[in-house]
C-alpha positions as CSV (number, residue, x, y, z in Angstrom):
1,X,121.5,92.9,98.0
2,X,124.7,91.3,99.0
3,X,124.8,87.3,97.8
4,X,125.5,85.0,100.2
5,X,128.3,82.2,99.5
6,X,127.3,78.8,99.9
7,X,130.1,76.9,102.1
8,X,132.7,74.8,100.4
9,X,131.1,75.8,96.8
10,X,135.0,75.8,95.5
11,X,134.9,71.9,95.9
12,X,132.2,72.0,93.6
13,X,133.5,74.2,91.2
14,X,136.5,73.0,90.9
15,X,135.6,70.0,88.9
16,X,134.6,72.3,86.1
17,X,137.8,73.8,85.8
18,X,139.4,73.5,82.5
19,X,136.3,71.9,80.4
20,X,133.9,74.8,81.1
21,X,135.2,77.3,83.9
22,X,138.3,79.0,83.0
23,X,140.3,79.6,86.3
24,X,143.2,81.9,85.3
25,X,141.4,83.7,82.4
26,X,143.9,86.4,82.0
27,X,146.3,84.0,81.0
28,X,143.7,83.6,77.9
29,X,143.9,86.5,76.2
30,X,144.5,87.1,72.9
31,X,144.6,83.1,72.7
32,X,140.8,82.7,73.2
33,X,140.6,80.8,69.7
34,X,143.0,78.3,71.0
35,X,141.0,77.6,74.2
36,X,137.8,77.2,71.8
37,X,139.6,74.9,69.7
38,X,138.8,77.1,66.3
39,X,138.5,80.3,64.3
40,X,134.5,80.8,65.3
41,X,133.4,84.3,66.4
42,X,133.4,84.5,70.1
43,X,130.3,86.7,71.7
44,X,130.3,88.0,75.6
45,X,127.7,87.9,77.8
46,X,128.7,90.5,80.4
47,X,126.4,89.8,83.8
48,X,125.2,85.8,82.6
49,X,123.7,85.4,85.8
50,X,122.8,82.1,85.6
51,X,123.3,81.3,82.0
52,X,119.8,80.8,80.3
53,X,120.4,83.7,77.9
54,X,123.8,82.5,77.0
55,X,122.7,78.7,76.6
56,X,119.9,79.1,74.5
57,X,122.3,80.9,72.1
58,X,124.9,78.4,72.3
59,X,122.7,75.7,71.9
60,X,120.9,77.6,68.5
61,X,124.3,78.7,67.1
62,X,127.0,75.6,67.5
63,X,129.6,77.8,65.1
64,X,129.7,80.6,67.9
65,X,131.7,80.7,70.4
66,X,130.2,82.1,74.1
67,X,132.1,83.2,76.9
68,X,130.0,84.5,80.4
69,X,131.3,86.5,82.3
70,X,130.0,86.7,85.9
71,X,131.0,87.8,89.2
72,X,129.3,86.0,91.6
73,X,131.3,82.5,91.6
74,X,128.8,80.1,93.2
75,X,126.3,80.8,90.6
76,X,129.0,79.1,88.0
77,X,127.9,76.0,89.8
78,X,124.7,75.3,88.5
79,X,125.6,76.8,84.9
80,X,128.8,75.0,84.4
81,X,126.1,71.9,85.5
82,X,123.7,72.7,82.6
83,X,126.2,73.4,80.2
84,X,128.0,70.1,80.6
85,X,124.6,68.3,80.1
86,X,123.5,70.0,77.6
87,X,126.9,69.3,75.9
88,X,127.4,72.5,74.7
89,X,131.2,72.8,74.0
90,X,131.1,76.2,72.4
91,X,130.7,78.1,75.8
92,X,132.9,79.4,78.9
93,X,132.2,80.5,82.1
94,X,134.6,82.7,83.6
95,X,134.5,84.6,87.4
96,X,135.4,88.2,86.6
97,X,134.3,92.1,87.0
98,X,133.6,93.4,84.0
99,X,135.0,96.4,85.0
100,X,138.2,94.8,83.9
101,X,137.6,93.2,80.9
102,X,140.7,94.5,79.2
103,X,142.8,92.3,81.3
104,X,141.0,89.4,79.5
105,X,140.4,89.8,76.0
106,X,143.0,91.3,73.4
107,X,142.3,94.2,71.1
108,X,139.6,93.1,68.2
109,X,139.6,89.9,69.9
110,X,135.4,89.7,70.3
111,X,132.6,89.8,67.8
112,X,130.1,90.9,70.4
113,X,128.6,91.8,73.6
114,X,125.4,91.3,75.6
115,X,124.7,93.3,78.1
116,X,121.2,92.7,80.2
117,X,119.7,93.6,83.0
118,X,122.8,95.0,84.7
119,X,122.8,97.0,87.8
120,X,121.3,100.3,87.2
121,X,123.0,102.1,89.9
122,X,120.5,104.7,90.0
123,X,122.5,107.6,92.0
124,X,123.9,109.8,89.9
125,X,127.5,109.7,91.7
126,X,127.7,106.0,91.1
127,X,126.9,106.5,87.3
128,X,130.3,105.4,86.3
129,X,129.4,101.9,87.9
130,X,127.1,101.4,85.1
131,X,128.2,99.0,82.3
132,X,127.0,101.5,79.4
133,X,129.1,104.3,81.3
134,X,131.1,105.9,78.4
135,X,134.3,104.7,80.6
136,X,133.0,100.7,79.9
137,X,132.0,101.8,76.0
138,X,135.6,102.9,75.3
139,X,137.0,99.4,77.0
140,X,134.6,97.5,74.7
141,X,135.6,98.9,71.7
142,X,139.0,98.4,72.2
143,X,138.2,94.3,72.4
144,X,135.4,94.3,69.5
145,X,136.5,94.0,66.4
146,X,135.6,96.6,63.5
147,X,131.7,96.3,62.8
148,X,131.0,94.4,65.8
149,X,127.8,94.6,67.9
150,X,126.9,95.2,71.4
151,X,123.3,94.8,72.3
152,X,121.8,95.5,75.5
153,X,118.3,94.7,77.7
154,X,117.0,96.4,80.3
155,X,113.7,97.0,82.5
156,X,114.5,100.1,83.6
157,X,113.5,102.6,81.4
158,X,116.1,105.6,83.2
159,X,119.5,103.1,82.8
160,X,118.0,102.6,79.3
161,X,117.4,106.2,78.7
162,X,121.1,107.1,79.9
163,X,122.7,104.3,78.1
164,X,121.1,105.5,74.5
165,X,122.4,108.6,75.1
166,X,126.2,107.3,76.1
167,X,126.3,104.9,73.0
168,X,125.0,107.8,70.9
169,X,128.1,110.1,72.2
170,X,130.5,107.1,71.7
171,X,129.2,107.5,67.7
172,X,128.0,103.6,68.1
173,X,125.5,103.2,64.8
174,X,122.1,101.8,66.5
175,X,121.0,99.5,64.4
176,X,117.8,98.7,66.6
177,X,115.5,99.8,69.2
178,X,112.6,98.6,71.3
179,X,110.9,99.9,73.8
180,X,108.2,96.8,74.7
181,X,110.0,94.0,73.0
182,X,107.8,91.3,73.8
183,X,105.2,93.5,72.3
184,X,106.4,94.0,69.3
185,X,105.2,91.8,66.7
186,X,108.5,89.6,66.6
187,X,108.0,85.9,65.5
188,X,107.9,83.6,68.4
189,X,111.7,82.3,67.6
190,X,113.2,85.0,66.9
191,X,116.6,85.3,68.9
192,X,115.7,88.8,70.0
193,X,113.4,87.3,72.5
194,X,115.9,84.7,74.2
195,X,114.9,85.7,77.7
196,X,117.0,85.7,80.8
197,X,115.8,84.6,84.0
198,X,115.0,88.2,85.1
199,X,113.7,88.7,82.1
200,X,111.3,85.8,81.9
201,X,109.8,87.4,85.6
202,X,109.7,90.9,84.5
203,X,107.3,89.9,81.0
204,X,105.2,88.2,83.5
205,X,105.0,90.9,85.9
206,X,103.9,92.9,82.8
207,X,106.9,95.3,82.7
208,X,108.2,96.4,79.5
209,X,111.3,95.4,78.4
210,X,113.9,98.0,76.4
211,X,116.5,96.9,73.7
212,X,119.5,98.7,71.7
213,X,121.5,97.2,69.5
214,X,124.7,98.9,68.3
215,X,127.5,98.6,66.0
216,X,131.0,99.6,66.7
217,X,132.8,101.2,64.3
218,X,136.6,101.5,65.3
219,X,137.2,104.3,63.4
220,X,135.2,106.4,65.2
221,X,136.5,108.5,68.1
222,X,134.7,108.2,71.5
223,X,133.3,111.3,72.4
224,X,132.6,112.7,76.1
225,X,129.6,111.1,77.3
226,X,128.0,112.2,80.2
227,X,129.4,112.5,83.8
């Protein structure tokens, strides 16, 4: 479904620009840590949508660093909102395609990536749109550093069936699965269940939810995945 943009949301954005909203963020990378202000280890949300995941982490883990990353500009709006009065300085919002992530962030320059509930593209000649296609594995571990982690969330139990078999031919280590996560006996703070909005609906609707969590080794060559 195509999103429609609200009229004159730029006006409204624009006030965010610089203090949470990074306007020009290729002009960032590899000089992240100086936008931050420190040395902390800086985690991507790829897909924030409008920020709850990335918030709640933020607001649990002041000596991380969180940058969103999300397409749609207007929904910037209400996060960069929340953010600022939740005074959560250790997070940035930035209007990009993944797709192009490279431009943004230099080589071993992240500690991590989230990926959830992305777009599941479910013809097969529009696998390569998927963020777990092989093609976006190999750009992430080019910007993660050694040992990193990427974890990713789904509903969908096919894009989470092809994207375990992708990050097992990039020779990611998994570290973690789950196939009903809500359902699986995990303490009731336990980060693992920091929820997005889509997630929150999809628990109540009853749907399972499905979770990886790998670590990149940048030693290891990136094998064919599948087409």
């Amino acid at each position: 479904m195509r999103y429609r943009k609200p009229k004159n949301y730029k006006d409204k954005l624009i006030k965010y620009y610089g203090s949470v909203v990074i306007e020009s963020p290729e002009n960032c990378k590899g000089r992240w840590r100086d936008v931050f202000g420190n040395d902390n280890p800086i985690y991507v949300e790829a897909g924030m949508g409008k920020g709850n995941f990335l918030m709640e982490h933020a607001a649990r883990n002041p000596h991380v660093n969180y940058i969103g990353i999300e397409k749609i500009e207007p929904l910037l709006i209400g996060a960069s909102e929340r953010v600022q009065d939740l005074k959560l300085s250790n997070i940035r919002l930035l209007s990009i395609n993944a797709n192009f992530i490279e431009d943004y962030f230099e080589e071993s320059e992240i500690s991590g990536i989230y990926l959830n509930f992305s777009d599941p593209w479910p013809k097969k000649r529009n696998a390569n749109r998927r963020l777990t296609h092989h093609n976006m594995l190999e750009r992430y571990r080019r910007i993660l550093r050694d040992g990193s982690s990427i974890e990713f969330k789904t509903d969908n139990r096919d894009l989470f069936e092809f994207s375990v078999c992708e990050m097992s031919m990039a020779d990611f280590t998994v570290e973690e699965i789950q196939i009903d996560l809500h359902n699986h006996g995990l303490e009731e703070n336990d980060e693992r269940l920091i929820s997005t909005e889509y997630e929150s609906k999809f628990v109540k609707m009853g749907r399972s939810i499905y979770r990886i969590k790998v670590r990149v080794d940048k030693n290891k060559n990136l094998r064919l995945g599948s087409e």
